[in-house]
N, C-alpha and C positions, 0 to 999 in steps of 0.2 A: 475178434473183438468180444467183449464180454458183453453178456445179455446187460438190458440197460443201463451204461457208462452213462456217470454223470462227472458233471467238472465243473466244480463250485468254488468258488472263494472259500479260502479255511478260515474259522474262529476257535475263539480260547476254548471253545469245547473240545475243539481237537488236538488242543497240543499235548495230553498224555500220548495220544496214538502216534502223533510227530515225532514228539521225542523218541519213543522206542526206534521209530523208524530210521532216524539219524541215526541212533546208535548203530543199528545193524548195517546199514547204507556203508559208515564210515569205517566198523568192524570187520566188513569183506574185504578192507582194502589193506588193512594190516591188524596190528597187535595193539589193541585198547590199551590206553596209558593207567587209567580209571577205570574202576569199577563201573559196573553196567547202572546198579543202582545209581550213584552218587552222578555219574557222567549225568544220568535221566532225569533227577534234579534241577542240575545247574541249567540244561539245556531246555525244560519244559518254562522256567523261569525267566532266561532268555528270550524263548519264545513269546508268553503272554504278553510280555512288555513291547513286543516288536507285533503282534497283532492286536493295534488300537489303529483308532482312524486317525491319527497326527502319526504316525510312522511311515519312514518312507520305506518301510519294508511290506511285501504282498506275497501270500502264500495259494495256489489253488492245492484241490485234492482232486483225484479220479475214485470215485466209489461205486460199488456195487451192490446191490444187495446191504447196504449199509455199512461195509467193510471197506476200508479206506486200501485202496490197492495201492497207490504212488501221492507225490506229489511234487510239485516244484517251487522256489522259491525265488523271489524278484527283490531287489534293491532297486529305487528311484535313486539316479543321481544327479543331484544340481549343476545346472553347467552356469558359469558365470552369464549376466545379460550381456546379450549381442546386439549392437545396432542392425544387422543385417539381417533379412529372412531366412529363419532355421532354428528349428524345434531347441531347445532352452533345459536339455533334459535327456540324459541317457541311462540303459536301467541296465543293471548285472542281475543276471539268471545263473543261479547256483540251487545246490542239492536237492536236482533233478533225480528222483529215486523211483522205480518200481519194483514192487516185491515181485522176487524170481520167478514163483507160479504164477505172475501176470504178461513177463516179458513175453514181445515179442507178437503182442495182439494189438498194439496201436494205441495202450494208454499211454506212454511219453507222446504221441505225437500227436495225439487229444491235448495233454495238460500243453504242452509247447504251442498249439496249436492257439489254445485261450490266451496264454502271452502272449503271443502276436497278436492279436487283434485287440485285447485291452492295449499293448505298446501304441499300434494304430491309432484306437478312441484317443490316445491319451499324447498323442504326441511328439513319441520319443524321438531322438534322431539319429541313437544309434545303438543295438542289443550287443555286450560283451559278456564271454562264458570262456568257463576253461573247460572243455567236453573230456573225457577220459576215452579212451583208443576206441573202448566196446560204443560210445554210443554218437563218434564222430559222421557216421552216415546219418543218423537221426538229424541232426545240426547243419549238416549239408543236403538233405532232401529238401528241408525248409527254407532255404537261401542264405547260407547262413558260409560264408567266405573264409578262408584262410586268406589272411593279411598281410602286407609285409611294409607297412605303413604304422604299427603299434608296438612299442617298445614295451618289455618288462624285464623288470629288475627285481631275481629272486632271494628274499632277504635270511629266510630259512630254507633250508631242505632238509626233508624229513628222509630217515633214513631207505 
């Protein structure tokens, strides 16, 4: 683990560092459609708008030394009202990222770790993620279940 890991709630201060971060996150994974510059734009913009307090969107970071090493990102989802007892609310966790020289020392399982327990405070009734192969033990140490109860329908695939 790195000398004192912090794991905070992100704000627009950081969403220069976010952005770059995406770009590279989603840049391991193939061939950038967009330029770096211009993707960093559109996405830092994106970002600020989705970190206010009326957003159902929530970002933590892991930092060190004041270097943002990872972070993860939550969508609140509305579940229609239920006459019956049961949380009213499900949240997607996506671009779940740590920079390479951090993997492997427990920042994903830090920031995941703060998801869960604000989900806890906050009610949800049930965490959905698409994990990618490398970080499906991560997802499964935390209780985290393959389904076979959930249906999806994919409308693009990327090549």
């Amino acid at each position: 683990m790195h000398r004192e890991l912090r794991i905070r709630p992100a704000d627009t201060t950081d969403v220069p560092t976010l952005a770059h971060l995406r770009y590279r996150f989603r840049a391991e994974l193939g061939e950038a459609a967009e330029p770096e510059d211009v993707f960093v734009n559109r996405c830092a913009a994106w970002m600020a708008e989705r970190l206010t307090p009326a957003s159902p969107w929530h970002c933590w970071v892991a930092e060190s030394e004041g270097e943002i090493l990872g972070h993860a990102w939550l969508q609140v989802i509305e579940k229609i009202p239920n006459p019956i007892a049961e949380p009213e609310c499900h949240a997607y966790v996506t671009n779940c990222y740590v920079r390479p020289q951090a993997r492997g020392r427990g920042v994903g399982g830090s920031l995941l770790e703060a998801i869960l327990a604000w989900c806890r405070e906050g009610g949800v009734d049930a965490i959905i993620l698409w994990p990618s192969q490398k970080s499906r033990s991560l997802y499964l140490r935390h209780g985290f279940a393959i389904r076979d109860d959930l249906l999806e329908l994919r409308l693009f695939e990327s090549a």
